[in-house]
Legacy VTK file of the C-alpha trace (Angstrom):
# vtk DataFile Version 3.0
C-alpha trace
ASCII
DATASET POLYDATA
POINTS 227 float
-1.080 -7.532 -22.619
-3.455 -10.321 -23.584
-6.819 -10.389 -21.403
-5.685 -13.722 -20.162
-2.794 -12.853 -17.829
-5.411 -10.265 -15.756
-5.098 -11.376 -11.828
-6.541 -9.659 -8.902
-4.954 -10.956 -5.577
-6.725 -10.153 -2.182
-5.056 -10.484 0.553
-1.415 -9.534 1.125
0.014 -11.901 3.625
2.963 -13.845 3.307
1.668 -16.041 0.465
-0.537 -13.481 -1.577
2.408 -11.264 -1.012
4.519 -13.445 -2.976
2.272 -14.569 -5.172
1.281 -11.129 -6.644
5.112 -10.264 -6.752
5.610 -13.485 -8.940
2.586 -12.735 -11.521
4.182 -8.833 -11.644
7.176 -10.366 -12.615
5.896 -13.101 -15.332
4.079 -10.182 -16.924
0.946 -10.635 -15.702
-1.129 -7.681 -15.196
-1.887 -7.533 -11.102
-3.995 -5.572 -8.558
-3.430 -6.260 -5.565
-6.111 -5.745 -2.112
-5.763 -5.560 1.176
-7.598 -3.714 4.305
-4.124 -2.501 5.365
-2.693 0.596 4.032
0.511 -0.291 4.966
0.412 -3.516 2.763
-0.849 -1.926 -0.293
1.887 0.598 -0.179
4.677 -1.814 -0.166
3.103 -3.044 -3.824
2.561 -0.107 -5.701
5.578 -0.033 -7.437
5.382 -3.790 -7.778
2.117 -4.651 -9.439
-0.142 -2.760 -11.557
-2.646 -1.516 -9.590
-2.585 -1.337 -5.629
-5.963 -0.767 -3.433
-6.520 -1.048 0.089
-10.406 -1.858 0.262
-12.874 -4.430 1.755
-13.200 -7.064 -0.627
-16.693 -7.795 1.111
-17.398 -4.364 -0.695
-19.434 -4.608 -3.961
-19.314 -1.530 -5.175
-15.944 -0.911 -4.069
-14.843 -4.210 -6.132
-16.603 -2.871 -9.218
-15.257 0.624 -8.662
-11.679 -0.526 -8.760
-12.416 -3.175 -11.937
-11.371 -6.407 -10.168
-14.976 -7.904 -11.429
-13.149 -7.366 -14.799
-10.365 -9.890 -14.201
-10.238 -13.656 -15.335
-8.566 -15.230 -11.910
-9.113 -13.792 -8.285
-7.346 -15.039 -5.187
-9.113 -14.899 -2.192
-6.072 -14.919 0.304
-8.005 -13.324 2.757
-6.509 -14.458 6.484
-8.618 -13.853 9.883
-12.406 -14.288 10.002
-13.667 -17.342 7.487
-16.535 -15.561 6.542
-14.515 -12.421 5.039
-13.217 -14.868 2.407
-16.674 -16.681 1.720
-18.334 -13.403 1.326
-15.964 -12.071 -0.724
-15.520 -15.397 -3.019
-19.370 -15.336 -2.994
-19.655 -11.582 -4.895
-16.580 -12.140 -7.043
-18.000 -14.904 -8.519
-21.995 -13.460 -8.367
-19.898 -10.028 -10.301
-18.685 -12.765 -13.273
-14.928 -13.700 -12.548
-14.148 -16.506 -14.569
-12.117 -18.176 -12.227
-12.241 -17.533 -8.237
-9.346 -19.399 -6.343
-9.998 -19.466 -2.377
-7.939 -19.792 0.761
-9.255 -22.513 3.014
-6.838 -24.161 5.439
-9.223 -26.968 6.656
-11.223 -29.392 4.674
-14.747 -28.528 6.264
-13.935 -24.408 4.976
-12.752 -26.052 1.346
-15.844 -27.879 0.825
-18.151 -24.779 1.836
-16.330 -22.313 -0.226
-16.292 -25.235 -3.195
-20.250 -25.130 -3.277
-20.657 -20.716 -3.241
-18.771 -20.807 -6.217
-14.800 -21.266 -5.585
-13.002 -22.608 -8.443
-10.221 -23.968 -6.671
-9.123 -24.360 -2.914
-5.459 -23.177 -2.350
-4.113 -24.100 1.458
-1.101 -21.643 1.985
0.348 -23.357 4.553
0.393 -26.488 2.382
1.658 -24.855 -1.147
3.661 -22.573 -1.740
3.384 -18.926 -3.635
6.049 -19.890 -6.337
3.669 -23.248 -7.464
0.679 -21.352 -7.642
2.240 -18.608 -9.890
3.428 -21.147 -12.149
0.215 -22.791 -12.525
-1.679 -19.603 -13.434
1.075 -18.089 -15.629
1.205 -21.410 -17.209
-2.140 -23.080 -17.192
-1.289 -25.954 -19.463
1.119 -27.286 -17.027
-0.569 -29.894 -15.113
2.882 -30.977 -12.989
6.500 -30.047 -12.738
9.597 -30.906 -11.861
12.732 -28.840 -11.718
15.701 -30.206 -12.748
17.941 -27.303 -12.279
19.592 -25.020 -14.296
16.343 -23.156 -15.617
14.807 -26.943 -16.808
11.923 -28.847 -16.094
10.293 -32.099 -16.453
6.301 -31.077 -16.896
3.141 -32.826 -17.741
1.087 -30.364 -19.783
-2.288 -30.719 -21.967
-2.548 -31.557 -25.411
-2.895 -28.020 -27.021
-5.689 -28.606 -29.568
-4.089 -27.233 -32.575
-1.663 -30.943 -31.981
-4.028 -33.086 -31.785
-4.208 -35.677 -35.101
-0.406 -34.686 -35.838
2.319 -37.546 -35.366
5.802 -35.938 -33.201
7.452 -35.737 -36.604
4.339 -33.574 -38.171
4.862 -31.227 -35.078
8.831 -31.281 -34.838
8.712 -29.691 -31.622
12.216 -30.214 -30.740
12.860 -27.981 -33.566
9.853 -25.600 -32.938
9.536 -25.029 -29.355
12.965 -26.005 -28.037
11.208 -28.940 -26.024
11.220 -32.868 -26.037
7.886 -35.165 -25.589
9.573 -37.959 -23.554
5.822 -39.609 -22.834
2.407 -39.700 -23.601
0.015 -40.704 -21.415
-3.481 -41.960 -23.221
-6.427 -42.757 -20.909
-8.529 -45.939 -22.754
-12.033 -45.019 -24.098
-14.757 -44.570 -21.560
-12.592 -45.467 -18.326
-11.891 -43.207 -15.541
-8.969 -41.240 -15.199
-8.726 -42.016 -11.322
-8.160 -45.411 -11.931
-7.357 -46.220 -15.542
-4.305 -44.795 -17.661
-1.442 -46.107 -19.865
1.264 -44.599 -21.112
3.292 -44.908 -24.241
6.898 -44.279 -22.692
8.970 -43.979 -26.168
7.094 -42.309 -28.113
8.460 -42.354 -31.979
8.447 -39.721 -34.876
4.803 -41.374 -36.316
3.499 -41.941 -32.646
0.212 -39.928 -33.124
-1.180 -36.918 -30.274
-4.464 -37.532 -29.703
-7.056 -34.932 -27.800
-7.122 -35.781 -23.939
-3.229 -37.314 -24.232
-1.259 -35.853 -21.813
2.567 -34.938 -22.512
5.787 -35.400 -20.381
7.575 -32.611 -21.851
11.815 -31.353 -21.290
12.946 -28.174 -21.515
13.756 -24.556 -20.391
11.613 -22.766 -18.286
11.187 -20.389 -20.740
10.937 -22.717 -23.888
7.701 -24.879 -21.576
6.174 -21.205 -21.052
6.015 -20.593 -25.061
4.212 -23.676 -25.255
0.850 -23.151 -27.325
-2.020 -23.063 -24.372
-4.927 -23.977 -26.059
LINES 1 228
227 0 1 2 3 4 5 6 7 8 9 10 11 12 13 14 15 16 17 18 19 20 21 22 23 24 25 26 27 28 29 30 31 32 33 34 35 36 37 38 39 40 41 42 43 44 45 46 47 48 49 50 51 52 53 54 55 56 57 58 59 60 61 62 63 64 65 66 67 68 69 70 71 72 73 74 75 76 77 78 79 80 81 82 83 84 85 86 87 88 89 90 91 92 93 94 95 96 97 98 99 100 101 102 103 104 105 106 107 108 109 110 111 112 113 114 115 116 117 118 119 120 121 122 123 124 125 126 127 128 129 130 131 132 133 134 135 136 137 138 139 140 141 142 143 144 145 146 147 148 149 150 151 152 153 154 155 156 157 158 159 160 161 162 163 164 165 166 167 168 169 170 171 172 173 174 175 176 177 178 179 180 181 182 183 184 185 186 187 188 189 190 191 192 193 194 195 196 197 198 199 200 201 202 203 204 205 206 207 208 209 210 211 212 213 214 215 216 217 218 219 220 221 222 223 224 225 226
């Protein structure tokens, strides 16, 4: 399994419950942490590794090797500073990427500045969105249009970039469609300045920072190159 699909989810409520179960079933290697016994139990034959520890516990983190892993989810419910602590030593322990639950603005903006990478509000977003942004990071927005396909907006993999559509032939290659490109102008910001070629043609050219509406399978948009 590459080193890039390595997840640790703490906290096995509803959500991180759901969301471990959908990384399991993508692939992704999981462990999964809770407090409750009970909880853990109910994922052993789901992910890769179950443990019922304190994630405010150091040692116990490194004992168990979820300092090793590239994204954490702090799902931790209950007391606030449980999940600060904990997002505090995964990210003082080297985790690439900490993702932490806050469910009011005031809690995002204090775990933001001990280190959390991103803010995830479980009562705003659901499991099933955040396991499709982490199995498939290049996908910056989707929409499903039934039957297994999606409409997506994904990065510009690098290895495209300075090749026209008909250098890339990625209908033919990867089973998908570029439908748009969106180009942000030189120097402007991307809050407030964009344009977007709408038909793009064979010779229309990728360039790096472009991002692509892309159609296709679920499965095809998941092969995509992601760097």
């Amino acid at each position: 399994m590459s080193n890039s699909n390595r997840f640790a989810v703490i906290g096995l409520g509803r959500f991180g419950m759901r969301l471990a179960r959908g990384l399991a079933a993508a692939g992704a290697e999981v462990i999964a942490v809770d407090k409750r016994p009970n909880l853990v139990e109910q994922m052993r034959d789901v992910v890769t590794l179950a443990v019922a520890l304190d994630a405010t516990d150091e040692e116990a983190i490194i004992a168990q090797g979820i300092d090793k892993v590239n994204v954490a989810v702090v799902g931790v419910g209950g007391a606030f500073e449980s999940s600060a602590l904990a997002t505090s030593i995964l990210k003082s322990l080297g985790v690439p990427r900490v993702i932490s639950r806050a469910t009011t603005r005031q809690r995002a903006e204090i775990l933001s500045r001990i280190g959390a990478d991103d803010i995830v509000n479980p009562e705003a977003e659901s499991a099933e969105r955040w396991c499709h942004r982490l199995v498939v990071p290049q996908v910056t927005e989707k929409i499903d249009l039934g039957e297994d396909h999606s409409l997506v907006q994904i990065r510009t993999p690098s290895g495209w970039v300075g090749k026209t559509l008909a250098d890339l032939n990625v209908r033919k290659k990867f089973g998908v469609n570029v439908v748009a490109i969106h180009r942000l102008p030189p120097g402007k910001d991307p809050k407030t300045h964009a344009y977007v070629i709408d038909t793009p043609m064979p010779d229309s050219a990728i360039e790096s920072g472009d991002l692509l509406l892309v159609v296709g399978t679920n499965e095809a948009i998941e092969d995509l190159p992601r760097e």
